[in-house]
C-alpha positions as CSV (number, residue, x, y, z in Angstrom):
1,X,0.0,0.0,0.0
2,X,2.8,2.1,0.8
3,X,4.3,2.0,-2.7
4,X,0.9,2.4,-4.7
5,X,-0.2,5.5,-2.5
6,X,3.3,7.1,-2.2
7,X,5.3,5.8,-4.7
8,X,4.1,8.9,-7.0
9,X,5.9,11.2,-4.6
10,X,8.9,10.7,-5.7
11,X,8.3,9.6,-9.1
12,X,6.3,12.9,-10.2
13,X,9.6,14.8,-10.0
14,X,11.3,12.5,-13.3
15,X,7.5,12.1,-14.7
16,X,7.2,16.1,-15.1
17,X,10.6,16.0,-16.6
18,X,10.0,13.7,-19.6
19,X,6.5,14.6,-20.4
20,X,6.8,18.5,-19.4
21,X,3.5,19.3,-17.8
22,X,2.8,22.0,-15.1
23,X,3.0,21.6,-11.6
24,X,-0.9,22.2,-11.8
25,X,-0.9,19.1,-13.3
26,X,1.2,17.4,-10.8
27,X,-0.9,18.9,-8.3
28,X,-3.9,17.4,-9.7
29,X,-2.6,14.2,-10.4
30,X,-1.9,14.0,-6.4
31,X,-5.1,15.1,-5.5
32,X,-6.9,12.6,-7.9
33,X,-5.2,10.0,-5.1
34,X,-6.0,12.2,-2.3
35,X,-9.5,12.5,-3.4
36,X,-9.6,8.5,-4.4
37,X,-8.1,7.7,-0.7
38,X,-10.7,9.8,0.7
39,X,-13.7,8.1,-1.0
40,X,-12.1,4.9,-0.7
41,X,-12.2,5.4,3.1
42,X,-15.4,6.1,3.5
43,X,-16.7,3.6,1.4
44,X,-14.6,1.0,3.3
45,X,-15.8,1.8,6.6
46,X,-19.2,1.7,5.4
47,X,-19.0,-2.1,3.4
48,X,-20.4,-4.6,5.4
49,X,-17.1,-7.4,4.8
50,X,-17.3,-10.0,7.8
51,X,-16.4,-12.7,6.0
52,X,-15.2,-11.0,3.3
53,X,-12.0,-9.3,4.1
54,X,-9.3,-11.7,2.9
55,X,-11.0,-11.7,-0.4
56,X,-11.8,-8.2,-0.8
57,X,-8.3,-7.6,0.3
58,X,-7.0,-9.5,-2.5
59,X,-8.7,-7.9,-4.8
60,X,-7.5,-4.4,-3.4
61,X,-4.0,-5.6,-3.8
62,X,-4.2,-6.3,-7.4
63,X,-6.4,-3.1,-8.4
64,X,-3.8,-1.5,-6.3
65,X,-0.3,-3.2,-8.4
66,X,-2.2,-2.5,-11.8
67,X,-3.6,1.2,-11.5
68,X,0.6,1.8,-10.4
69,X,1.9,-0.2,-13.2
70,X,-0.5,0.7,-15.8
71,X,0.7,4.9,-15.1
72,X,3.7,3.3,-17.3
73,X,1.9,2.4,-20.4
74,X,0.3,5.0,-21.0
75,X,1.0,9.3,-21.7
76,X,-2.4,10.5,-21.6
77,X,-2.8,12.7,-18.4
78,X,-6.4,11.8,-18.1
79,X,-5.8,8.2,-17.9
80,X,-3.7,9.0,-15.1
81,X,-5.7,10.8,-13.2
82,X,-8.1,7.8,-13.2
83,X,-5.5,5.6,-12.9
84,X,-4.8,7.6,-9.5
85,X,-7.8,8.0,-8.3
86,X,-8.5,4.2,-8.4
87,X,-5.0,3.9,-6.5
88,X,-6.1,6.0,-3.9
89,X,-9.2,4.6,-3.5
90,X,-7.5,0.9,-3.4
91,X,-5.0,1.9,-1.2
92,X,-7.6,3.2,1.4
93,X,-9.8,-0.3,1.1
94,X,-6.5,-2.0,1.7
95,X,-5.4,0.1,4.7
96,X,-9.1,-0.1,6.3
97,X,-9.5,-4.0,5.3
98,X,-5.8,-4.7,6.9
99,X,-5.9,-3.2,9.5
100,X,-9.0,-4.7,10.8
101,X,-7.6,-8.4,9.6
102,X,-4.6,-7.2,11.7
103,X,-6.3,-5.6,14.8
104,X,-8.4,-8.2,15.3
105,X,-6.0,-10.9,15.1
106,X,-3.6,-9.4,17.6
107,X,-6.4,-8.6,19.8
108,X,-7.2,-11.6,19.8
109,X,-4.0,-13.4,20.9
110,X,-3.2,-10.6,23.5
111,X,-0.6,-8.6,21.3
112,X,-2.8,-5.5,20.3
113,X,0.5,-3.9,21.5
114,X,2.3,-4.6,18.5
115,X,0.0,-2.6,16.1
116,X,2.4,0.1,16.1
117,X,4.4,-3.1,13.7
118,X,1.5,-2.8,11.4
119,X,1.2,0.9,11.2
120,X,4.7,1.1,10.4
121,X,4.5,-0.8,7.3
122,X,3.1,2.2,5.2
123,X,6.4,4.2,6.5
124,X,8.5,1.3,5.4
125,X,7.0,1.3,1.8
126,X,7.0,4.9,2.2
127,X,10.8,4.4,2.6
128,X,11.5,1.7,-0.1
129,X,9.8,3.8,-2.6
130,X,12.1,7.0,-2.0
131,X,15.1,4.4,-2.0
132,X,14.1,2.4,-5.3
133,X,13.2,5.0,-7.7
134,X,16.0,6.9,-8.3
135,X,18.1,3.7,-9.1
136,X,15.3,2.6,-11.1
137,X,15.3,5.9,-12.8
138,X,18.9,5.8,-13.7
139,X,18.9,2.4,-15.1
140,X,15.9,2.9,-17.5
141,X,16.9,6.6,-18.3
């Protein structure tokens, strides 16, 4: 989740480079996900999942690892904004869904003190992203 919601940070930077749009643009590609993890959040909290989750959450995951590889085949800024969008709202029904797997889970076994573990799992793809793309960048540039 970390690398489909934040990955974009540090890519927009080369992305506004090669294709040479404003930084209105950037700033609405950003918001697409901000708006998309907004909805996605409130939908999520609202779906009625019990027995759902795990399934659901699969399906979040690859949503999530197509709208972020898709951005790559395609130049047309309107397909990204939709592509981001979708990403953000992904991302949200991933970090909502996951969490309550999680939460649950280590409440259950007496560990609910370990959720700070999960919660640092966005910083750590947070982290990998900002590590990764500039390599990445440099190999394929």
């Amino acid at each position: 989740m970390g690398i489909g919601r934040f990955s974009y940070t540090v890519i927009l930077p080369y992305m506004q480079e090669t294709f040479a749009f404003s930084r209105a643009t950037a700033g609405f590609l950003a918001t697409s996900n901000y708006l998309g993890y907004l909805v996605g959040a409130l939908v999520a909290g609202r779906l009625q999942l019990a027995d759902k989750r795990i399934p659901f959450l699969q399906i979040a995951l690859v949503m999530s690892i197509l709208t972020t590889a898709f951005m790559g085949f395609t130049y047309t800024i309107m397909v990204w904004y939709v592509l981001r969008f979708i990403s953000g709202v992904m991302s949200a029904f991933i970090f909502v869904v996951a969490a309550s797997l999680v939460l649950d889970q280590l409440a259950r076994i007496g560990k609910a003190h370990l959720s700070g573990l999960f919660y640092s799992g966005v910083g750590m793809g947070i982290a990998l992203s900002a590590i990764i793309v500039s390599p990445i960048h440099a190999i394929f540039n």
